[in-house]
C-alpha positions, 0 to 999 in steps of 0.5 A: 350732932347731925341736921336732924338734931337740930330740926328736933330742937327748933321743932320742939322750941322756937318752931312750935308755932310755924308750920315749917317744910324740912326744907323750908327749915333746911334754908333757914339753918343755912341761913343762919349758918352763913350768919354765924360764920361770917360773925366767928371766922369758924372756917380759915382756908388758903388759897396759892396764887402763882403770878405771872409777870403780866399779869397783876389782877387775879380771881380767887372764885376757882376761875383763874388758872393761876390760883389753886382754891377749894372754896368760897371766900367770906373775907381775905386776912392775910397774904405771905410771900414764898419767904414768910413775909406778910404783905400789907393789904390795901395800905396806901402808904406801901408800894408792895401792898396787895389790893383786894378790889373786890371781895374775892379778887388780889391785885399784886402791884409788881408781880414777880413770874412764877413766884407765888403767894399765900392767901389766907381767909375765912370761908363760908360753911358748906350748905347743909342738903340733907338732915344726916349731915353733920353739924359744922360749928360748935355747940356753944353757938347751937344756941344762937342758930335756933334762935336765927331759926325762929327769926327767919321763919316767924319773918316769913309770916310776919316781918313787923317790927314788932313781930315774933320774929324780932324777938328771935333777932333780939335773942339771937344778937344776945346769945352771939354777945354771950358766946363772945364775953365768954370767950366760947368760940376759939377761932384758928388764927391762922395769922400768927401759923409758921409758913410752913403750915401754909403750905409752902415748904 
């Protein structure tokens, strides 16, 4: 299914009464897919950060020379020692926790030089430009992203709470509930994956 599918079917529904550009509408199904991969974790990455032993704070936002990344980061889950170990995160009762100051930033507590870790979290989708591209999550959720449509765009005439565009919200939080008692979105854990998957070998 491409972008274009999916201005078809908001177009023939929950946009029939808005008068809406193409890239008016584009925004809104980023929007709306930022929204739904941040509720189903749709996009698992990781990230390998070698460590320095004077160093013990690094940026997994592509700017650190120590840590190799290719995207974004909506959440971290998990980080793996070269063994395979987990390593607790933000635990206060554990010497070797790694603490997540930030969002997008790990503080090792006793790094060790030239050793690395393995950073696993989910990622945001990649922003939609064009109506060719392709559509990047699964159809039990098209539901749920044409109602987040109609939320945004009817917002953008008329944001009361009573307005049509609460009805869109409304309708968008129960097709999220249904996918989820469902179970129609199966996510990639990437927790429970063998180290070896995670790029250590």
């Amino acid at each position: 299914m491409t972008i274009q599918d999916v201005i078809n079917d908001a177009n023939a529904g929950e946009l029939s009464q808005v008068s809406a550009t193409e890239q008016d509408i584009l925004s809104y199904i980023n929007l709306g897919l930022i929204e739904l991969y941040k509720r189903f974790s749709l996009r698992w990455e990781e990230a390998i950060v070698t460590m320095r032993q004077d160093k013990t704070v690094y940026k997994l936002d592509g700017t650190d020379s120590n840590v190799e990344i290719s995207s974004d980061i909506n959440t971290i889950a998990e980080v793996y020692d070269e063994n395979g170990a987990s390593l607790p995160i933000n635990s206060e009762t554990e010497a070797l926790s790694i603490n997540t100051p930030t969002w997008n930033t790990i503080q090792v507590p006793y790094p060790s030089e030239g050793d690395k870790l393995s950073v696993i979290y989910t990622a945001p989708p990649e922003r939609v430009t064009d109506p060719t591209d392709k559509l990047t999550i699964p159809s039990t959720l098209l539901e749920a992203l044409l109602h987040y449509v109609g939320y945004r765009a009817h917002g953008s005439i008329n944001g009361n709470i009573d307005g049509e565009n609460n009805t869109h919200y409304v309708r968008f939080e129960k097709s999220c509930d249904d996918v989820t008692k469902r179970g129609l979105v199966t996510t990639d854990d990437m927790t429970n994956h063998d180290i070896k998957d995670k790029g250590f070998v």
